[in-house]
N, C-alpha and C positions, 0 to 999 in steps of 0.2 A: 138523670135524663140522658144524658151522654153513655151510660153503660147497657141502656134500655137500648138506644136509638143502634151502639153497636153490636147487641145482641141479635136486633132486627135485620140489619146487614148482613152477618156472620150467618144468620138463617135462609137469607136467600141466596147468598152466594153459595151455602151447603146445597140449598134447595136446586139452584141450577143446575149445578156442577154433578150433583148424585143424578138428577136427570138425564144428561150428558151423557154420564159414566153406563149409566142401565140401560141407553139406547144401543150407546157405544159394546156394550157388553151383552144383548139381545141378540144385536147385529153379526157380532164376531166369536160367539160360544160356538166351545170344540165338539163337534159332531163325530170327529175320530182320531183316534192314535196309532201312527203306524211308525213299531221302532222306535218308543219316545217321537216321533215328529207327531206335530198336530194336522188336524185337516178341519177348520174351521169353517160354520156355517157359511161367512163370506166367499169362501174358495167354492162351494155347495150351488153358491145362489148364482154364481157368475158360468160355472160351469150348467147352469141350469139351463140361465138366458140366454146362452150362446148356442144350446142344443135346438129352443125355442126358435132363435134368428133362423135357423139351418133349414126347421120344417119349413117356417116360414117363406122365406125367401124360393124353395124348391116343391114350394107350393102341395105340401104333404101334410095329411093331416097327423097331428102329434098323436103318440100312443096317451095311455094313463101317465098322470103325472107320476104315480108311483114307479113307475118302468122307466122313466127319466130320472128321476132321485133313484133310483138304484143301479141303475148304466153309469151316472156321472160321477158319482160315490166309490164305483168300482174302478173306475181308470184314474179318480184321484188315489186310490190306493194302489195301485199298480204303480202309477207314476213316482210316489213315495219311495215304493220297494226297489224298483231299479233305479233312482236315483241315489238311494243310499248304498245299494249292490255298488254303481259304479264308483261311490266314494270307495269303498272297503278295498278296491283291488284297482286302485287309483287308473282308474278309466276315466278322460277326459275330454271334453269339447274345447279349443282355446278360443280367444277372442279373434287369431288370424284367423283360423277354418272360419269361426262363423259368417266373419266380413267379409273374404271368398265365397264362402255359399251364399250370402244374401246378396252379394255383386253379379255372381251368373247366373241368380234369379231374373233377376232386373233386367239383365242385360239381355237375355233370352226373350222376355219379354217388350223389348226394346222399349225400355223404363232407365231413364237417369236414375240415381238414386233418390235423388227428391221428388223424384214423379210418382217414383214406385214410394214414398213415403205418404204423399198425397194419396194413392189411390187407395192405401190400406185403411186410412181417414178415412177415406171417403165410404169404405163398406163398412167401418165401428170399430176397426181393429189398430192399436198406434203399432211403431215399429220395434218398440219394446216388448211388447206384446207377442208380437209374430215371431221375433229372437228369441224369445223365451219357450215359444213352443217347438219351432225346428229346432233349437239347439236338444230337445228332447227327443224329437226324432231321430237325431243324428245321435246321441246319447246312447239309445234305445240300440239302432244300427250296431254300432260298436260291440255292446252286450251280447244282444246275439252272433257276431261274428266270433265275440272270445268264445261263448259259450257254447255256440253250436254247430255255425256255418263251418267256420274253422275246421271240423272234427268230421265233417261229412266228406266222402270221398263217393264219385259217380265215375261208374267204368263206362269203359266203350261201348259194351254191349245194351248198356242203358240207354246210351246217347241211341245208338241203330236203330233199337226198337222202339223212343222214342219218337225218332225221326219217321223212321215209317207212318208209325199212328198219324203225323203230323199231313204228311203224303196224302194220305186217304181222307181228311179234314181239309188240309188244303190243295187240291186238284191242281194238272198243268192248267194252265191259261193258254189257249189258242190265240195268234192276233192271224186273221185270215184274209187271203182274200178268192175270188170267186169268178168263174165264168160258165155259163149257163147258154147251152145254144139248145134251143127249145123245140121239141117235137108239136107236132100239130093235134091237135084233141085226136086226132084219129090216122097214125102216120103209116104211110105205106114202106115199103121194104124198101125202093128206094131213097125216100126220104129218108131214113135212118140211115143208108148208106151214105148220102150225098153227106149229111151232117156229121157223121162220124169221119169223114175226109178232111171236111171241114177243121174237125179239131185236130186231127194230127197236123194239119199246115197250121193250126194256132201253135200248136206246141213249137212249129219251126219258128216262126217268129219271135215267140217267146225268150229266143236266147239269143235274140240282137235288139230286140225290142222291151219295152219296162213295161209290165204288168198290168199296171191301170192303163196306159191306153190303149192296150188291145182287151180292156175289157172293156173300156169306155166305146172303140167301134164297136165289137163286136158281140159282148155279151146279153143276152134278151134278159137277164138276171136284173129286179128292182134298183139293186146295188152298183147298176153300171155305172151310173151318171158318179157315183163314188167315186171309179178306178176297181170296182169289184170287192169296196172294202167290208167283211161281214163282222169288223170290229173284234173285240177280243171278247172269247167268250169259253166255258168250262166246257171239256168234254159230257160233262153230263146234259149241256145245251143244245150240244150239234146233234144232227140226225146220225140214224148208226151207220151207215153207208157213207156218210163220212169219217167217221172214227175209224170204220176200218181203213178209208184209203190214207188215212193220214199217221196211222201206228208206226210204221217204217221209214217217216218222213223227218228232214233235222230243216231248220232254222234255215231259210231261202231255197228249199227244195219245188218243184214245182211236181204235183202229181201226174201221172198219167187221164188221158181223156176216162171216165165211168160214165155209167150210163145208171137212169133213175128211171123213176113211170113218166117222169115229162120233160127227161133231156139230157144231153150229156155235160160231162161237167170236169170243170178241170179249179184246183185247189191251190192256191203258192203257200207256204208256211211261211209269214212274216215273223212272226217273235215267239217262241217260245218262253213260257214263264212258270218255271219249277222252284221248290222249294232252294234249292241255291242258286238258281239265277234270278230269285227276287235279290238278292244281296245288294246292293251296287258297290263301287269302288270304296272303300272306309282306308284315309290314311289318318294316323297315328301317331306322335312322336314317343318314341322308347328310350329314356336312359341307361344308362351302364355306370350304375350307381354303388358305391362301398359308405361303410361311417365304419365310428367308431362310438360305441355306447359305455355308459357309467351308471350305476344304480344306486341311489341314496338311500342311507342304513343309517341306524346308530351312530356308527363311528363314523361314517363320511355324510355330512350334511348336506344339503340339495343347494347351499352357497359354494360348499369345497368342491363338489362335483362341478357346476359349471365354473368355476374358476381354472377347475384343472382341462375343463376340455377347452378354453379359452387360450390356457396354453399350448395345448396339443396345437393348436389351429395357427397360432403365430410361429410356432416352430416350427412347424410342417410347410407354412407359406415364405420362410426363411430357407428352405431346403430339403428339411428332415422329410423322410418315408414315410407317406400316409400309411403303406402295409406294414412296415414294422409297428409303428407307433399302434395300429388295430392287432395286430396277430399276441404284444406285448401286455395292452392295457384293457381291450375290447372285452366289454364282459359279455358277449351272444356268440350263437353258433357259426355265426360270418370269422369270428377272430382267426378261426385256423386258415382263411383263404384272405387271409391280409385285409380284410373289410368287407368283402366281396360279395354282393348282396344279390348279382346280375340283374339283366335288364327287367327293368322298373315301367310299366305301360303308362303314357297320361293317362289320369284317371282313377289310376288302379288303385292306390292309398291313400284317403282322406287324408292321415298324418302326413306324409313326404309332398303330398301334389301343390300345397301353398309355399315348401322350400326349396323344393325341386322350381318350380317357377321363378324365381327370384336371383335364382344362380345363374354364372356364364360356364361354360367348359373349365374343369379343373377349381373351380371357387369352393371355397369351402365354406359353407353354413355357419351362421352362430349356431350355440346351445338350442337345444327346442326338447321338448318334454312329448313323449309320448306314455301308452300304460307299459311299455319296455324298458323304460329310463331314458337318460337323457342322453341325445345322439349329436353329434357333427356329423354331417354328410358330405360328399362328392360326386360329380359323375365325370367321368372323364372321356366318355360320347356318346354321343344324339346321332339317332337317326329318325328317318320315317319311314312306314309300311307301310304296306296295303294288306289289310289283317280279314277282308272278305274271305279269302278263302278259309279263314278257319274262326269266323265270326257265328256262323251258323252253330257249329258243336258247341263255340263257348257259350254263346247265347241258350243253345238247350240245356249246357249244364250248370248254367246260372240259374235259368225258368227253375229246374230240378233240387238246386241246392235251397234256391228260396221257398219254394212249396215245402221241400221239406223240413226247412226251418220251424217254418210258420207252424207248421204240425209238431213238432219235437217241444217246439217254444211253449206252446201252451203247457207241455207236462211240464215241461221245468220249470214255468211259472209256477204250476201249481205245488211243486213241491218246493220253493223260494216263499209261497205265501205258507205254507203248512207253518215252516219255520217260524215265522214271525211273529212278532208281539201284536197281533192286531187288534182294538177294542174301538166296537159302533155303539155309540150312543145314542140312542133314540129322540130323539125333537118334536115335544108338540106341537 
């Protein structure tokens, strides 16, 4: 009875547990291989429903399902291959960048950190989740910067031409203003006389007196009751008779009186707005930054390494020469300039801008691990710019180096996936 009653037992608790096991195993069968890594149906089904939230929410209707299982199947393979690229050639995101990038999310957003945790709750996503994904972006960044951005070099004369294109896309901006002494439907020779007198004693006024209110007395122009303001507008808006009188004019000029079919007219140039005078002022803080780097091999372990740059760092803050101790032991192309890396922009370095931040003048860095090895840093001064005037080129040559990334990237992807172990399994 007792061997009966535990055989009955032993069969349902097989019985559950194989249920269990086959849900459990329905749920999370490998749909693909990339590289030995799996990409299981669960990774499949979430990257589905999230495609799903996306139309949803932006009110689109979804393509076939089949073009959603095959878009999302394709970036989980992708995300595979550059994840395991940036293992191989020890490319890294660490936990300080992430928590700096996820802090001047927040902050940007003017979100505490728990608020901005709340609100990623709030739309389905935790904050794990959302680390998980920028850390890939920023992953991704990286990849391409070794791989391509890096390599791409844009001359001046790209920038120029360029810039022009940009000219003829984006137009001056006029901000104007207006005065208008108006001929009669039908004016005698006099009357043009008498009014064209007129405006040359406006123009006398005009250079002791302010704009608007001698257009405000004296302009019959809709705009008077403004001060004569005809607001900021594109040369391709104004009439051509004023484009002509205003070609030769800068920034507070007042035109000459013209004359139209129903009056004469006189123009002030309040603001002009060109492709570098949309700029505004951009200050910056810039380093004057050196280290010293080490690279872990075989023989020297990624413990011995930072232990020895641990000692660099106490002997150096004891007295010893940051440039000797770099020019002696610095394994990169700074050694021969004693560490010398020059000036470093906020901003400019994911890796340096969370240890650069954290420093006072002359402090020296713990250990920190980049894909160059591991550095001590210094700067030994800060200042701040105003980097408008040559924001515009950098900005074109960034627009230029990222477009052509993006174009270069896809070959290389595709010769990164040629390579690889890739195997789809089909799923009924």
């Amino acid at each position: 009875m007792i061997n009966y009653l535990t055989r009955i037992v032993i069969f349902i608790y097989l019985l559950v547990n194989f249920s269990f096991i086959s849900a459990y195993q329905e749920l999370d069968r490998i749909v693909a291989i990339v590289n030995k890594e799996p990409i299981t149906e669960l990774d499949l089904k979430k990257g589905i429903e999230k495609a799903l939230v996306f139309f949803e929410q932006n009110e689109i209707s979804p393509p076939d399902e089949k073009v959603i299982y095959d878009k999302v199947l394709d970036e989980l393979i992708e995300r595979k291959l550059i994840e395991s690229y940036a293992t191989d050639y020890n490319i890294k995101v660490t936990p300080e960048e992430m928590n700096q990038i996820v802090n001047d999310i927040a902050a940007k957003n003017n979100y505490s950190l728990e608020e901005f945790e709340r609100e990623l709750s709030r739309q389905g996503t935790s904050i794990d989740e959302f680390k998980s994904n920028l850390r890939f972006e920023v992953l991704l960044k990286k990849v391409k910067t070794r791989e391509i951005s890096s390599k791409l070099n844009i001359s001046e004369h790209e920038i120029k031409i360029h810039k022009e294109k940009l000219a003829k896309i984006t137009p001056d901006i006029y901000d104007l203003s207006h005065i208008l002494i108006k001929f009669s439907q039908d004016p005698s020779a006099n009357e043009k006389k008498s009014k064209r007198e007129l405006a040359y004693e406006l123009i006398k006024k005009l250079k002791n007196k302010d704009f608007a209110s001698v257009a405000y007395e004296y302009s019959d122009a809709p705009d008077a009751s403004d001060g004569g303001s005809l607001g900021k507008l594109k040369k391709s808006q104004l009439p051509e008779i004023f484009v002509d009188q205003i070609a030769n004019l800068n920034e507070g000029d007042i035109s000459e009186p013209f004359e139209s079919n129903n009056g004469i007219h006189i123009l002030k140039i309040n603001e002009i707005e060109t492709l570098s005078r949309n700029n505004k002022e951009q200050l910056v803080k810039k380093y004057l930054v050196r280290q010293i780097v080490l690279k872990s091999n075989e023989i020297n372990s990624e413990t011995a390494v930072i232990n020895k740059l641990k000692k660099f760092k106490i002997d150096i803050e004891n007295g010893m020469d940051f440039g000797n101790f770099a020019e002696k032991y610095s394994e990169d192309f700074s050694s021969t300039n004693g560490g010398l890396i020059g000036w470093i922009k906020e901003g400019e370095y994911l890796d340096f801008d969370y240890h650069i931040a954290s420093l006072q003048v002359n402090e020296i860095s713990e250990p920190f691990q980049t894909s160059n090895g591991w550095h001590i840093i210094q700067f030994t001064e800060v200042k701040t710019e105003d980097i408008s005037n040559d924001s515009i080129n950098n900005q074109i040559r960034l627009d230029l180096i990222n477009e052509r990334t993006e174009i270069f990237y896809q070959d290389w992807f595709s010769s990164l996936k040629a390579e690889a172990f890739i195997e789809i399994r089909i799923i009924e």
